[in-house]
C-alpha positions in Angstrom: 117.3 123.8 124.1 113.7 123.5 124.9 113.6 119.9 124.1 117.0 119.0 125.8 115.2 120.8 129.3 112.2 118.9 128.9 114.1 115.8 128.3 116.2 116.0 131.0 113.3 116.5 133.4 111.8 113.0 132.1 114.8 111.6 132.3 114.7 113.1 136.5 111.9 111.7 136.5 112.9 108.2 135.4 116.0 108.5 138.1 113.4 109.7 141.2 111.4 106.5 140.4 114.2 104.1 141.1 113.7 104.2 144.7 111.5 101.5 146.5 108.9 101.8 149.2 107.9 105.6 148.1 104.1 104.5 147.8 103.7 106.0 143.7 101.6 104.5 141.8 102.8 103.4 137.8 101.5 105.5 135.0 100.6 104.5 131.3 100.0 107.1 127.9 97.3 105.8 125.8 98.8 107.6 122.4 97.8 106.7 119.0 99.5 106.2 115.5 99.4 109.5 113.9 97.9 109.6 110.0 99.8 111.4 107.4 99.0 114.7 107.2 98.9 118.0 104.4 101.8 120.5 104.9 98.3 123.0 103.5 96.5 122.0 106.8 98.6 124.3 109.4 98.3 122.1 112.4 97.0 119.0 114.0 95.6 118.3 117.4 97.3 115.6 119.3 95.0 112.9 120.8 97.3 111.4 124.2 96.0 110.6 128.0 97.7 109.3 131.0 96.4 106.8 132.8 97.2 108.6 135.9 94.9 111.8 134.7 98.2 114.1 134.4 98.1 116.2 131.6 100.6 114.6 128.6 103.4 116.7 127.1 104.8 116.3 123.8 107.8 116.6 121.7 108.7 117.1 118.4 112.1 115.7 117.2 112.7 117.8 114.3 111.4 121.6 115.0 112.6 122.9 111.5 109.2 120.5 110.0 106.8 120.9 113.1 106.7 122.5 116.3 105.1 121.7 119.4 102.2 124.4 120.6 100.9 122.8 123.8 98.5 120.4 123.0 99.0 120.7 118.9 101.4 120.1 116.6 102.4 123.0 113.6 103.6 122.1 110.1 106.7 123.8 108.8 107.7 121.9 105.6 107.3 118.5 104.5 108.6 116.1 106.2 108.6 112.7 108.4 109.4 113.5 111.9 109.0 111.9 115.4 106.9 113.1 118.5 107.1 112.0 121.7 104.6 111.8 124.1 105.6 112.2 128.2 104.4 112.3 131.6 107.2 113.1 133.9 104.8 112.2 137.3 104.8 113.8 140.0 104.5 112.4 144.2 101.9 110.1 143.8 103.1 108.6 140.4 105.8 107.5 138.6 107.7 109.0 135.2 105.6 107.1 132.5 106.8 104.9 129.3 107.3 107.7 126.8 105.2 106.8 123.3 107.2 107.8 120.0 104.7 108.0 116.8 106.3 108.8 113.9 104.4 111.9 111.6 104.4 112.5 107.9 103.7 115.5 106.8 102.9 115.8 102.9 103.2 118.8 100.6 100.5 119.8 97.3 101.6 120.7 94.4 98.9 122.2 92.2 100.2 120.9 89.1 98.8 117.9 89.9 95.5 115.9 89.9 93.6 116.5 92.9 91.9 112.8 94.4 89.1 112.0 97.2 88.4 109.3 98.9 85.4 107.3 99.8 85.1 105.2 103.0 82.0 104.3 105.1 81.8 102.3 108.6 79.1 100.4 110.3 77.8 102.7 113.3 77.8 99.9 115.3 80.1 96.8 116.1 79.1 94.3 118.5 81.9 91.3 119.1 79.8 88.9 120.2 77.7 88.8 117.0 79.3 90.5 114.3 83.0 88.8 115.3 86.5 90.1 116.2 87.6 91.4 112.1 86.0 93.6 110.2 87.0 94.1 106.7 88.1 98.1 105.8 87.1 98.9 102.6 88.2 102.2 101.3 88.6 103.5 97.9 90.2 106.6 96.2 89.3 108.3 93.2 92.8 107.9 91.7 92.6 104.0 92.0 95.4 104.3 94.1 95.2 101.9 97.7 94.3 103.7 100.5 96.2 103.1 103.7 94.5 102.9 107.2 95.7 104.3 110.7 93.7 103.5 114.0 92.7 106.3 116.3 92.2 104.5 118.8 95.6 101.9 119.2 94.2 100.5 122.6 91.3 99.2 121.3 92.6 96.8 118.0 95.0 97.0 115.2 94.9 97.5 111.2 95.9 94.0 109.9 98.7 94.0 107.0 95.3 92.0 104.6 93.5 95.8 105.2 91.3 94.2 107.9 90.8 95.9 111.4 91.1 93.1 114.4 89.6 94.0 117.6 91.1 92.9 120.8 90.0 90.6 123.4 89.4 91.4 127.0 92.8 91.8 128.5 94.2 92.2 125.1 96.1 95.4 124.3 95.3 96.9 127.4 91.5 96.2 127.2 89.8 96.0 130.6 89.0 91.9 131.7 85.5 92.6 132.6 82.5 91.2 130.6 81.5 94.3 129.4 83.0 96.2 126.1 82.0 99.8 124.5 84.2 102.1 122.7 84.4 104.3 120.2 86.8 103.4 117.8 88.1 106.1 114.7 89.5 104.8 111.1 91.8 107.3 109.3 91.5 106.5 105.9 94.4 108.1 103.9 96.2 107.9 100.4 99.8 109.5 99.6 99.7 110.6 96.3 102.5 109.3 93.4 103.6 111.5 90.6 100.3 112.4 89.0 98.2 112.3 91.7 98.0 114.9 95.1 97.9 113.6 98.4 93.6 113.1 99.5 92.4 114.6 102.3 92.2 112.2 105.1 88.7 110.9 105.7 87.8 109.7 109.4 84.9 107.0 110.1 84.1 106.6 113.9 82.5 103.0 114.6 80.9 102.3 118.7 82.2 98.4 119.2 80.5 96.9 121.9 80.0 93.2 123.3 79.3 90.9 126.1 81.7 87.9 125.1 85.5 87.5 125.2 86.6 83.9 124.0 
């Protein structure tokens, strides 16, 4: 019922906005791909902004695997499920574009082998000297591949080749000035098959800067 109320009150929101000439401004919600996460773990904090500076509400699609507790997210079983994130506005903005991410939540079995994972970052990035890919290069004790989830979504992508490509000025989102620093964070993370547990996620945080956007 909860979710059907709060639903309803975006989708207000979304009707309200339809008018012209009331002098709101548009919002955006900067919300990131979620990494898989351990049933073992309890709870995750959830990482969204608007651009507007109106706090972001969330949703979870499927309350029987994880609930919504104001800013976190709480594991009930294992699971995939979706959360939404949403800013209905109020009367100086507009309803924003909801962001869906999708969540996988991952159970441990203690019959099985327990892996790690090992995965380092530069501290620094700069664009202009060290170029617009930088190679991931992540390993797990099991031998199994590791996958990789951006933190920071407005910032670049994770190539398909396991390579992370930063955006140019005006790219994404990114801001058209001359000027670029960031902090951008790497989820490294590896699922587990039939011998092998899930691994803890391991995060690397990496400050990009640069001067020059051709």
């Amino acid at each position: 019922m909860k979710r059907i109320l709060f639903l309803l009150s975006c989708l207000t929101a979304i009707l309200s906005a339809c008018s012209n000439g009331d002098g709101k401004q548009t919002q955006t919600i900067d919300f990131g791909e979620i990494a898989p996460q351990q049933l073992r773990d309890g709870s995750l904090q959830l990482q969204a902004a608007a651009s507007s500076g109106l706090p972001v509400q969330f949703v979870s699609w499927d309350q029987t695997i994880a609930a919504i507790e104001s800013d976190r997210v709480r594991f009930l079983q294992a699971g995939t499920v979706n959360i939404t994130a949403c800013q209905p506005g109020n009367d100086r903005f507009y309803e924003a574009p909801e962001i869906m991410r999708q969540l996988i939540i991952r159970d441990w079995d203690p019959d099985k082998q327990i892996q790690t994972i090992h995965f380092e970052l530069p501290e620094k990035w700069k664009l202009s000297r060290d170029g617009q890919i930088l190679k991931l290069d992540a390993a797990s004790s099991s031998g199994l591949p590791v996958a990789y989830t951006l933190e920071n979504a407005k910032y670049g992508r994770v190539l398909s080749n396991g390579t992370l490509y930063f955006y140019h000025a005006g790219e994404g989102g990114v801001p058209g000035d001359k000027t670029y620093d960031a902090q951008v964070s790497v989820i490294a993370s590896q699922g587990g098959n039939d011998a092998y547990n899930p691994a803890d996620n391991v995060i690397r945080t990496i400050r990009v800067t640069g001067d020059v956007f051709h």
